[in-house]
N, C-alpha and C positions, 0 to 999 in steps of 0.2 A: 330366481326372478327378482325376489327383493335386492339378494348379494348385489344385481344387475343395475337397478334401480339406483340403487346407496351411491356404488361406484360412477354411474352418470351423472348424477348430481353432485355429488366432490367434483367430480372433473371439472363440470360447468361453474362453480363454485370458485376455484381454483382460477379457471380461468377469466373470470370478472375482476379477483382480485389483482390477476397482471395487469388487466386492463386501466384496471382505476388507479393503482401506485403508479403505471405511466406514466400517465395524464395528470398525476401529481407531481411525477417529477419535468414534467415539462412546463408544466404551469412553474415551479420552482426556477427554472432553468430561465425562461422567459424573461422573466421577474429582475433575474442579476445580470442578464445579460444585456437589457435595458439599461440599465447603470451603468455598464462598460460602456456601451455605445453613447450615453451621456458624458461619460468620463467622471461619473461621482461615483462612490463607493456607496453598497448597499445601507440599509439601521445605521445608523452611526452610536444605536445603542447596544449594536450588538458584533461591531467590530471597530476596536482600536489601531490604528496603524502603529508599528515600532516607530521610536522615535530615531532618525539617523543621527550616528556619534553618541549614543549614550554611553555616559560613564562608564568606566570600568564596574565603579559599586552600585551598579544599578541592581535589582532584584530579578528576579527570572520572571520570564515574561508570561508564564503560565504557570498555573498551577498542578503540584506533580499527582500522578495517577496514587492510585491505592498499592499497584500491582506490577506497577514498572514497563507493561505493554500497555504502549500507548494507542497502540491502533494493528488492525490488520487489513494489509492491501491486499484481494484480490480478483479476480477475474481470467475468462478465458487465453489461455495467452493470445501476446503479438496484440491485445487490446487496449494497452497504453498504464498496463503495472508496473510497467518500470521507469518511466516516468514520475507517475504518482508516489512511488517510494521513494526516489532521490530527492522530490520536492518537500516530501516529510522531513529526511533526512538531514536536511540542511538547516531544519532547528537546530538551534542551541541544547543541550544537555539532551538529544536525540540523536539513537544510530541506530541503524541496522545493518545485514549484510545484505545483498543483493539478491538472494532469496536462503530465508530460513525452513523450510520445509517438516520442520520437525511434529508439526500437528495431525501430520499424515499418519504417525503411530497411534498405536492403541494407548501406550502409557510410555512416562517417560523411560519406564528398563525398556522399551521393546526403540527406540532411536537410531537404533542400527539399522533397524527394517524399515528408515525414510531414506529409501534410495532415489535420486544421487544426491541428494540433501547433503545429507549424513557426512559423504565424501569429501562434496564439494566446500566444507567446512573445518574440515580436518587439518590439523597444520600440516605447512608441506603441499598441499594440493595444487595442483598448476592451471590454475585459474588466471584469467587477466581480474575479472572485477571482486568487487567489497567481498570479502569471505571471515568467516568468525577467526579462524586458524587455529583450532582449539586443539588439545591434545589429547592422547588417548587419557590419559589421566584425571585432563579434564571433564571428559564425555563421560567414562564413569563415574564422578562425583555426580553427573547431572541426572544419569542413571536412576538412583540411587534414593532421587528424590520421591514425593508423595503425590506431586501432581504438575503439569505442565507450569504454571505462573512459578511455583518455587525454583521448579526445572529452570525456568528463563533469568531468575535472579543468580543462579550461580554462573548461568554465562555471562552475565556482564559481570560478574565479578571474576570470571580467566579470561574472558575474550581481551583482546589488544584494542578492538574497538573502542570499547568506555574505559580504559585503562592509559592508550598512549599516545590519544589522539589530541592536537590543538583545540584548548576548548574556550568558552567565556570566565570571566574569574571565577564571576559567581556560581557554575561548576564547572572546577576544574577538568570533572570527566564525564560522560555523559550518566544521568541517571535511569532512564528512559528508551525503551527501544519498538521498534518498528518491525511486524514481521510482514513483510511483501513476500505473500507463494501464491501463484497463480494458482496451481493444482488444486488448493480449499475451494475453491468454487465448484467442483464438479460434485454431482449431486449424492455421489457416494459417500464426500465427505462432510458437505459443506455445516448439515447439522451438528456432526459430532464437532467439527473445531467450534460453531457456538456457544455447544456445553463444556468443550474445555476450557472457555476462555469467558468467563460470563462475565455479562458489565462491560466488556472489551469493544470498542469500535469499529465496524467495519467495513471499509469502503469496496464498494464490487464496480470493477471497469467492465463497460460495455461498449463493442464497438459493432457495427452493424455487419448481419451475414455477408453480405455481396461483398464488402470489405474483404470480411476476417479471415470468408475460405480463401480469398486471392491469398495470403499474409500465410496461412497454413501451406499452400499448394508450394509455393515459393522453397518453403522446407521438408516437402515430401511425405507431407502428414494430410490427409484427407478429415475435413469436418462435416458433418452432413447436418443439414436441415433440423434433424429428429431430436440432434443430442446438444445443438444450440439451444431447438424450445424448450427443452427438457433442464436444462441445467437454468435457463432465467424464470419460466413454473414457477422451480423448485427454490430460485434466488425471493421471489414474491412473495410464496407462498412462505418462507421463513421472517419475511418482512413482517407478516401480520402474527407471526405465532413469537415472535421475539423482537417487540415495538422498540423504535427509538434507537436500534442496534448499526442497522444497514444503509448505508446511503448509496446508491447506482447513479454513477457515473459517465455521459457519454462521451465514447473517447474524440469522435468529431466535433462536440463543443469544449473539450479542454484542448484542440488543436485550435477552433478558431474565436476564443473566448478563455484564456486561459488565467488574468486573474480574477474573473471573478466566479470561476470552477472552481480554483483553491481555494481560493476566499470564504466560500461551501465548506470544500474538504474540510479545510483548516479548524471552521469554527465548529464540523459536529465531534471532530476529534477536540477541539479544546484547545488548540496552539493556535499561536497569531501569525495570522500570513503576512509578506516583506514580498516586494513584489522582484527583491534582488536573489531572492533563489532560484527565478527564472535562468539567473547567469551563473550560478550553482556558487553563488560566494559563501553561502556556508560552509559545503562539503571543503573548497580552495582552500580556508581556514584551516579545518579539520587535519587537510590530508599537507599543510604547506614545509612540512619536514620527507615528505613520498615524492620523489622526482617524475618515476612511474604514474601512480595514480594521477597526482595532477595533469597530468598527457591526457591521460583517459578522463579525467573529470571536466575540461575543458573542452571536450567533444559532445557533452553531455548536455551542454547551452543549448537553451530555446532557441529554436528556429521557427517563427512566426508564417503559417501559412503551410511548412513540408515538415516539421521535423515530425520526426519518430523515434524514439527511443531504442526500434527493432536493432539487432547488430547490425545489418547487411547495411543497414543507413547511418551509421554513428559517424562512419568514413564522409558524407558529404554536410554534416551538418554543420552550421555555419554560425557563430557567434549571434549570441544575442541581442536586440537593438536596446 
């Protein structure tokens, strides 16, 4: 009867706490999105615009992490994470690949068991988008290591990402990476990638049920009601037991408000938002010796009002204004 008791009250508990981080994040949201419809920018204390045409010798625009992950993007899929990671992306001395999946393991020896991570990173792999390209050689050394953040230093020092991409002078190759995996959100994982990654940033996309199941249904995946509440709970409920970590995103105010959602992003992550990575001129840089990718990164342009990052719509999306 107590056991009974104990468990009704967490629940209830639990669920005041979704309730009041909502209502904080809309009261936040509120807040910046008035400034966009003003057309000024939020604090001016507490965001810098880049300056356009800086120097070559200019210094880097942010200051670099401890640990080399600068952030993790994720969310349910088809809820607007792969937008939010090409937009990180397109910093300067920042890459990722299009999804890194590797937190899904118990330890770094077990990385073989993040499938299709694992694969889809693999050199060789016949992927269209961002992939590590790593080799077996490589994936053993990373094996090999002591803990996930070391694990992540040795790929950017194999991956081709921070090795052979167009970069600013000030680094030549990225130092810095991004891991975007939807799958960390779901509640089986979502705490252990916290403890793997502690200190580490993370942004959680959210986009609304009536949406999200249309976006699932479309790919022949059913989501139900039980295991949407259950997974943003348990997103809450990690809010309060690991402060200052998680920032929740809604994917329908970064379609219809989208600098000043980044502008958000950007600053709990620590980077400075350019309102030109809307038109993916970072990544264009990055990738402007890839004939291929730039095709593909050029489809990837904000579309004010329809875009989506989903595949089925890459095909209609229409240059940035």
């Amino acid at each position: 009867m107590a056991h009974t008791s104990r468990h009704k009250f967490l629940s209830a508990a639990y669920a005041c706490a979704f309730l009041f981080f909502a209502s904080l994040d809309v009261l936040r949201n509120a807040r910046l999105y008035t400034a966009v419809i003003n057309d000024v920018y939020p604090d001016p204390k507490t965001y810098t615009a880049p300056k356009p045409g800086a120097s070559s010798n200019s210094t880097p625009p942010h200051p670099s992490s401890l640990h080399g992950l600068r952030a993790i993007v994720t969310g349910l899929e088809y809820s607007g994470t792969t937008l939010l990671g090409l937009l990180l992306i397109n910093t300067p001395c920042i890459m990722g690949a299009y999804e890194t999946g590797y937190l899904v393991a118990s330890s770094p020896k077990h990385i073989e068991d993040a499938m299709p991570w694992y694969g889809w990173n693999a050199a060789g792999a016949k992927i269209k988008d961002i992939g590590y390209q790593l080799t077996k050689e490589n994936m053993d050394t990373m094996r090999n290591t002591t803990n996930f953040l070391e694990m992540y230093k040795i790929l950017r020092q194999r991956s081709y990402l921070f090795n052979d991409l167009n970069e600013e002078e000030y680094c030549t190759k990225p130092t810095e990476m991004i891991d975007k995996t939807p799958r960390y959100v779901d509640p089986g994982y979502f705490e252990s990638v916290l403890k793997k990654t502690p200190g580490v940033p993370v942004i959680v996309a959210r986009k609304k049920f009536d949406k999200l199941i249309e976006s699932w249904k479309k790919r022949g995946t059913i989501l139900t009601q039980e295991y949407y509440d259950e997974t943003f709970e348990n997103v809450y409920k990690m809010k309060i037991k690991y402060p200052h970590r998680i920032l929740v995103i809604d994917e329908e105010d970064l379609m219809a408000h989208p600098r000043a959602v980044m502008m958000d992003v950007f600053h709990h992550v620590g980077l400075e938002w350019n309102s030109d990575f809307l038109q993916m001129k970072g990544l264009l840089k990055k990738f402007s010796n890839d004939t291929k990718m730039l095709e593909r990164i050029k489809r990837w342009k904000f579309s004010p009002g329809k875009h989506s990052p989903d595949r089925e719509r890459q095909e209609n999306a229409t240059s940035a204004i």
